[in-house]
C-alpha positions in Angstrom: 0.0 0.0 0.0 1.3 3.4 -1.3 1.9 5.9 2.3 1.2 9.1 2.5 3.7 11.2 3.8 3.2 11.3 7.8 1.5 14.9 8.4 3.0 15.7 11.7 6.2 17.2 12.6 8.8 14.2 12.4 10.6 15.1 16.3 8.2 15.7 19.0 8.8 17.1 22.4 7.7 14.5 25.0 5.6 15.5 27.7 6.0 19.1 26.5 10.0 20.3 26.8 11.9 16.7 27.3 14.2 17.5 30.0 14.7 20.9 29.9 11.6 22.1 31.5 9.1 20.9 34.3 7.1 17.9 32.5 3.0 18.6 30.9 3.6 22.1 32.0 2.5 25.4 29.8 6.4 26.7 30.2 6.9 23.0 28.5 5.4 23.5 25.6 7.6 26.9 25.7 10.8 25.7 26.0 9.6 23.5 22.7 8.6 26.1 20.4 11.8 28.5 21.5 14.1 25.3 20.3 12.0 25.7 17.1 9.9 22.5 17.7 6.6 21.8 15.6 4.9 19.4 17.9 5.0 18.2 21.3 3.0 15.2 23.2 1.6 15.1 26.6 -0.9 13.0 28.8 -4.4 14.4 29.2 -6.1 12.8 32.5 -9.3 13.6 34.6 -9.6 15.5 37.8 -12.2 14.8 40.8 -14.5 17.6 39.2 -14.3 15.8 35.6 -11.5 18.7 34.6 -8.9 17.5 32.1 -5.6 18.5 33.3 -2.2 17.5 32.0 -0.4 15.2 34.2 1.4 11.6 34.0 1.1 9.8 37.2 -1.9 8.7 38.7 -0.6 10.7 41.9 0.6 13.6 42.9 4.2 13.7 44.5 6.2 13.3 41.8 5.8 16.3 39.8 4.2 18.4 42.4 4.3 19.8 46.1 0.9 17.7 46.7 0.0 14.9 47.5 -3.0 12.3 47.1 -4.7 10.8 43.5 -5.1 13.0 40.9 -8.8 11.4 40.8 -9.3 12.3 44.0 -8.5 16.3 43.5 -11.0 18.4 42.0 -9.2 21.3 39.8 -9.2 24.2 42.4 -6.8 22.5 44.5 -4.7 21.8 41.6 -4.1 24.7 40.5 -2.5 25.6 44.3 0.2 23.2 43.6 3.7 23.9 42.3 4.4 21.7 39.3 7.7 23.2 38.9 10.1 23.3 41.6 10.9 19.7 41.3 12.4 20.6 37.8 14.4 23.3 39.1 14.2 26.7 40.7 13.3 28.7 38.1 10.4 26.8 37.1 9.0 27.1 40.9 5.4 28.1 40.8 4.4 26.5 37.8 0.9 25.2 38.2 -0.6 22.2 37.2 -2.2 23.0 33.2 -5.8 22.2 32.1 -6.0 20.5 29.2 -7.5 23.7 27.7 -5.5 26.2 28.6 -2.6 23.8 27.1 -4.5 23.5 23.9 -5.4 26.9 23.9 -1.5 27.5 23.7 -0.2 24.9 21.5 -2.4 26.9 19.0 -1.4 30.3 19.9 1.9 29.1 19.6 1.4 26.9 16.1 2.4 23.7 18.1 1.1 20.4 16.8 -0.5 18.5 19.6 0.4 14.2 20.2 -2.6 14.3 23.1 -1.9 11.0 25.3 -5.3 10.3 27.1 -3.7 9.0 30.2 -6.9 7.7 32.3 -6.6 6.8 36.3 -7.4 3.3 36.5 -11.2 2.8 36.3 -11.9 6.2 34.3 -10.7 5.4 30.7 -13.8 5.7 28.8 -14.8 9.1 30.9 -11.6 10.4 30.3 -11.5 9.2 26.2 -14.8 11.2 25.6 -13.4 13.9 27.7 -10.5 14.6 26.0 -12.0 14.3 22.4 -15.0 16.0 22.7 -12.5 19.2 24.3 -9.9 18.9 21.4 -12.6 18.7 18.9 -14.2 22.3 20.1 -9.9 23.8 21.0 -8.8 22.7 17.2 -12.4 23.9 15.8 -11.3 25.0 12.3 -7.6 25.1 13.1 -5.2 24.0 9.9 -3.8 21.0 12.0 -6.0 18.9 13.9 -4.5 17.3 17.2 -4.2 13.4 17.5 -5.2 11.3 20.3 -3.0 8.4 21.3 -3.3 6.1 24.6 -2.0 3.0 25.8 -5.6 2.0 26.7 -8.1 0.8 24.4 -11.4 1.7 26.0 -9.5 5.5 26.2 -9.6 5.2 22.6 -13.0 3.4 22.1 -14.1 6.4 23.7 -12.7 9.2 21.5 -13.4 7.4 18.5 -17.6 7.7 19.8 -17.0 10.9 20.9 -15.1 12.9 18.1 -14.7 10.2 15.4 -13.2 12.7 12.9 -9.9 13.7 15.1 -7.0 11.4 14.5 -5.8 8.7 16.6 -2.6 6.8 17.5 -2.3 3.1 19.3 0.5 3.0 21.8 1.9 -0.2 22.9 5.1 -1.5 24.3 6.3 -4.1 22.1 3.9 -4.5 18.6 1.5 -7.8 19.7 0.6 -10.2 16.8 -2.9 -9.0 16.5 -1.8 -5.3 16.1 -3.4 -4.9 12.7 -7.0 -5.5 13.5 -6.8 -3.8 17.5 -5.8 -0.6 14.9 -8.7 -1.1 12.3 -11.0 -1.9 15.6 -10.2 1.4 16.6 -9.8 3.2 13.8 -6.3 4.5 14.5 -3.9 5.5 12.0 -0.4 5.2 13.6 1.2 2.4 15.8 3.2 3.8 18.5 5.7 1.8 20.3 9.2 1.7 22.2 11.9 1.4 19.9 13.8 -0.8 22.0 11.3 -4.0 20.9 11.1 -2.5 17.3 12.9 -4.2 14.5 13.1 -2.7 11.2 10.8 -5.6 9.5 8.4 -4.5 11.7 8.7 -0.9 10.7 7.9 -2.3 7.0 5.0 -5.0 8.2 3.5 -1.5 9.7 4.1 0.8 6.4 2.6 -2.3 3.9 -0.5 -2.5 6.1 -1.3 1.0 5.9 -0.2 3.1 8.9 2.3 5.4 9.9 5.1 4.3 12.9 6.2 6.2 15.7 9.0 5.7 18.4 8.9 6.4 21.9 11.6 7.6 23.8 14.4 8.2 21.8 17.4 10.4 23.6 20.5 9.6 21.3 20.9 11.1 17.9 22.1 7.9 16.3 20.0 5.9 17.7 17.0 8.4 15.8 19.0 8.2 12.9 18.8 4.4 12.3 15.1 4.5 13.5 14.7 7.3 10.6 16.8 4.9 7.9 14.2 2.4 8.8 11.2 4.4 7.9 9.9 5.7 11.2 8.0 8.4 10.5 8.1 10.0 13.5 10.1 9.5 17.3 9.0 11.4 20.2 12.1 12.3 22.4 13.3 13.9 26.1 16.6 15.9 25.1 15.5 18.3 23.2 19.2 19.8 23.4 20.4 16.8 21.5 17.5 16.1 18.9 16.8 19.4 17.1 13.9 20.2 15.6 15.4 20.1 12.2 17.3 16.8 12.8 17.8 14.6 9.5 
């Protein structure tokens, strides 16, 4: 089957900035665009009050002064927390993002938008709808429409009811044997897995059956080279510093 060329920028910022900045944080996506970055991804997950915020862990401490589940703590108390100072001092008093006022930037700023839908155990097809039904009304009538990725298939059940036109992206670890038809299921259009259980056969097998391939996390340049030679269309990486935006 003839490809299309993948749409989206080919190096994407993961979680926002990589490293360089506090993780799913608006100063994130920042740090992104100054490098000159087209795209970032981050995880999308629900408050107690239903809010979608940006966060990774199903609890508080890593990333913020807080404690507790996320699930467990509507969006007013978020937004008290620091989500910076465990980066590093100058990031201290960065609060915890709604997923709108981080979509409401990635436009302003002309970021493409990788939006994982990163559910609390028990919540993925609230969370799915959730997320959709917000980055369909963000993205209304924007040139580039987001795409939703998760790990978790009812997430993506769930988005695909809600907002069927917006794009979406199946992450898995390792590619199982019955990838092809958990992607037509779903209707996703890219496979995205860790490179360290890809092999470059299986970067073809993807390509013949239609879909685009991306690669999660890739920190060394040469290792994203030979991913690149491949045919990955796309890797999602931490050090921005190393990866540039241009990278070839």
């Amino acid at each position: 089957m003839k490809m299309k060329p993948w749409p989206y920028p080919r190096i994407i910022g993961h979680r926002g900035g990589g490293t360089l900045a506090p993780e799913n944080t608006l100063a994130g996506m920042r740090k992104a665009k100054e490098l000159g970055y087209g795209g970032v991804e981050f995880d999308v997950m629900l408050a107690a009050d239903a809010t979608p915020i940006l966060m990774h862990d199903e609890t508080l401490a890593r990333t913020t002064n807080g404690s507790g589940m996320i699930a467990e703590t509507a969006y007013p108390e978020l937004l008290k927390l620091d989500a910076g100072s465990w980066h590093s001092p100058q990031y201290a008093g960065e609060p915890v993002p709604s997923f709108e006022r981080a979509g409401r930037l990635c436009i302003e700023l002309g970021l493409w938008a990788d939006v994982e839908i990163k559910p609390s155990k028990g919540f993925e097809a609230e969370t799915g709808t959730a997320a959709a039904l917000l980055a369909r009304e963000l993205w209304r009538g924007a040139p580039v429409q987001p795409l939703l990725s998760s790990f978790r298939p009812a997430a993506l059940a769930a988005a695909q009811q809600a907002a069927p036109e917006l794009a979406r992206g199946a992450i898995t670890r390792s590619i199982p044997p019955d990838w092809e038809s958990w992607m037509q299921k779903l209707g996703c259009v890219s496979l995205h897995c860790d490179y360290r259980m890809l092999l470059p056969q299986q970067v073809r097998g993807v390509h013949d059956a239609g879909y685009w391939l991306a690669c999660w996390t890739v920190n060394d340049p040469e290792i994203a080279r030979v991913l690149f030679d491949w045919g990955a269309d796309a890797i999602i990486t931490d050090r921005l510093d190393l990866i540039p935006a241009d990278f070839k």
